[in-house]
DOTOR-470584 format. One record per residue: residue number from 1; residue in three letters; x, y, z of N, C-alpha, C in turn; chain. Coordinates in pm, whole numbers. Layout:
BEGIN
ATOM_nr_rest_nu_nv_nw_cau_cav_caw_cu_cv_cw_kette
ATOM_NUM_ALA_X_Y_Z_X_Y_Z_X_Y_Z_A;
...
***
This chain:
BEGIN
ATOM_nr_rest_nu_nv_nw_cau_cav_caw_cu_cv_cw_kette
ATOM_1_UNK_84_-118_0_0_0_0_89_124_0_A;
ATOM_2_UNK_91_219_-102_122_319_-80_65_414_12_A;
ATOM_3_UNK_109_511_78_86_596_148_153_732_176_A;
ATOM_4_UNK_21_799_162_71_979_127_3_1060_197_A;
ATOM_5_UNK_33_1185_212_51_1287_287_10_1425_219_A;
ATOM_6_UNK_-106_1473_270_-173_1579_186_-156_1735_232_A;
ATOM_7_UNK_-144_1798_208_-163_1977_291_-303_2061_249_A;
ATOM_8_UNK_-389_2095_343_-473_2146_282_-417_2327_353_A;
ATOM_9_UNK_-379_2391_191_-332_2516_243_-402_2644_234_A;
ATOM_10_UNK_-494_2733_338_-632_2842_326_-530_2956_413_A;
ATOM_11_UNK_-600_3072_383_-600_3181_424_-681_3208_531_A;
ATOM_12_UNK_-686_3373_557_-784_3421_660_-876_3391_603_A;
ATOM_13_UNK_-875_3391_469_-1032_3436_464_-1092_3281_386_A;
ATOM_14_UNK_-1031_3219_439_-1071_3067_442_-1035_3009_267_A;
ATOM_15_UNK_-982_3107_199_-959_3061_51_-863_2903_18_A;
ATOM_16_UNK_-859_2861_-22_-798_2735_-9_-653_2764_-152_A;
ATOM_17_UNK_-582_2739_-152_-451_2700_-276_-478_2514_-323_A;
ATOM_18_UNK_-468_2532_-403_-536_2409_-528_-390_2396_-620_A;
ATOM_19_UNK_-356_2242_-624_-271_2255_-730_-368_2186_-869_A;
ATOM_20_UNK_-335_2280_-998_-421_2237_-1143_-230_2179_-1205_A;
ATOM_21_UNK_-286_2010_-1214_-217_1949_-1310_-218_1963_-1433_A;
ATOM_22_UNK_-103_1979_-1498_-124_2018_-1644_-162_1867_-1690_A;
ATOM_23_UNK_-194_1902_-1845_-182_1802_-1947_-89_1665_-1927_A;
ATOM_24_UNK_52_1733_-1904_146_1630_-1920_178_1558_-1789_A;
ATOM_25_UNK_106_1563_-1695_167_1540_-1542_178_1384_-1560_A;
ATOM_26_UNK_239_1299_-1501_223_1168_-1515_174_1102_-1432_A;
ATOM_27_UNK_48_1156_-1374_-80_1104_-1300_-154_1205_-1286_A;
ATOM_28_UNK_-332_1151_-1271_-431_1268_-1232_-387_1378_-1390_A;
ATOM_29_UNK_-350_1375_-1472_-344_1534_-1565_-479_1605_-1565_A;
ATOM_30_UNK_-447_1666_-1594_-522_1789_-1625_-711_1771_-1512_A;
ATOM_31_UNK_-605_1777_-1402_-727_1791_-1273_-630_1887_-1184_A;
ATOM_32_UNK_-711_1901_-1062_-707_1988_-941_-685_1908_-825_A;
ATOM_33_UNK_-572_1974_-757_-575_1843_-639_-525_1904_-525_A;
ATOM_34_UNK_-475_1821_-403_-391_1866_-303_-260_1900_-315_A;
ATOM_35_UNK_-161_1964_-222_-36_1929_-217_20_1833_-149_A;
ATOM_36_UNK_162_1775_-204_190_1657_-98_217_1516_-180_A;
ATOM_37_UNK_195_1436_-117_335_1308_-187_300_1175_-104_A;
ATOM_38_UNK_390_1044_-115_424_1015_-77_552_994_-4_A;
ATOM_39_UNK_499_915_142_549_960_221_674_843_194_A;
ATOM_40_UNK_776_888_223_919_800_268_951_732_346_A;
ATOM_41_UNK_1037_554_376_1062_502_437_1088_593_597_A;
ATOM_42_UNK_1097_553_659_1090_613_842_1070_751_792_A;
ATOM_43_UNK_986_806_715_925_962_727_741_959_807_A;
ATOM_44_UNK_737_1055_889_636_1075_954_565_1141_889_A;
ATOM_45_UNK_377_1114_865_351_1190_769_322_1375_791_A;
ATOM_46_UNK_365_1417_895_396_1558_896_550_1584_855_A;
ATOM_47_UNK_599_1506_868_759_1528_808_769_1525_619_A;
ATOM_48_UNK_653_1443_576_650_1428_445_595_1515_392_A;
ATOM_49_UNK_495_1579_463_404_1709_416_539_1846_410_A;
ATOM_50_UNK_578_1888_522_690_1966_563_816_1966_438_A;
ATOM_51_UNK_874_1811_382_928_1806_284_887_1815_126_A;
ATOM_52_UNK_749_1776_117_684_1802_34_632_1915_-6_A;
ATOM_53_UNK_611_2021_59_561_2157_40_695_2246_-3_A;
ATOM_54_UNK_830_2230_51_955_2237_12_968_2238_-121_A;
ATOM_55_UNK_982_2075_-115_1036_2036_-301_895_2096_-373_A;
ATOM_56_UNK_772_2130_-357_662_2164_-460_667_2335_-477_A;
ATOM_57_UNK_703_2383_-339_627_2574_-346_731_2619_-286_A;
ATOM_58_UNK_842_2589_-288_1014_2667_-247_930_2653_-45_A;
ATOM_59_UNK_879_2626_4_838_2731_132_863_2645_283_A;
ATOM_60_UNK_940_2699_366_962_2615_445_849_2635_568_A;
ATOM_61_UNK_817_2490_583_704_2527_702_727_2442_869_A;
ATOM_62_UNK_712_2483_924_760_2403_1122_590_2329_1105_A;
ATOM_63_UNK_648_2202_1102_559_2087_1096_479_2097_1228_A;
ATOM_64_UNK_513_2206_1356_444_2237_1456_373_2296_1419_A;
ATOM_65_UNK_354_2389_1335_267_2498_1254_134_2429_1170_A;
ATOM_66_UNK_142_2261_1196_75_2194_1097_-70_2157_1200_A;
ATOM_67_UNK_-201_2154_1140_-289_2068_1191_-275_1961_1189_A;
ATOM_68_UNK_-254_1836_1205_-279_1697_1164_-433_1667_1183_A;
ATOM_69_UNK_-460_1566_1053_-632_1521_1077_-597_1366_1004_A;
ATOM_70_UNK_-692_1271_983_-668_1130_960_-779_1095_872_A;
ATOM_71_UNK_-788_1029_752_-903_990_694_-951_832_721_A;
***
């Protein structure tokens, strides 16, 4: 089973950031989705989100700064 790690990222004013896959993406194309990945051998999935928001939007974030929720 794979397993991944999502960010849902809003503003004050509750607006949400959406990533739109292009055409060529090599999964999901040309849809709208979360940010985030799978997660890595001994990575925690706030550590994968934290690294994942990195490698996707340059932006470094303190994984304390994070909500965690569980589906």
């Amino acid at each position: 089973m794979i397993q991944v790690a999502l960010a849902i990222i809003s503003n004050k004013d509750n607006e949400v950031l959406l990533q739109h896959r292009d055409n060529n993406a090599p999964t999901n194309p040309n849809k709208w989705g979360l940010w985030g990945g799978r997660i890595e051998k001994d990575e925690t999935p706030l550590e994968a989100v934290v690294r994942e928001l990195k490698e996707e939007l340059n932006i470094d974030v303190n994984k304390d700064s994070l909500t965690p929720f569980n589906t």
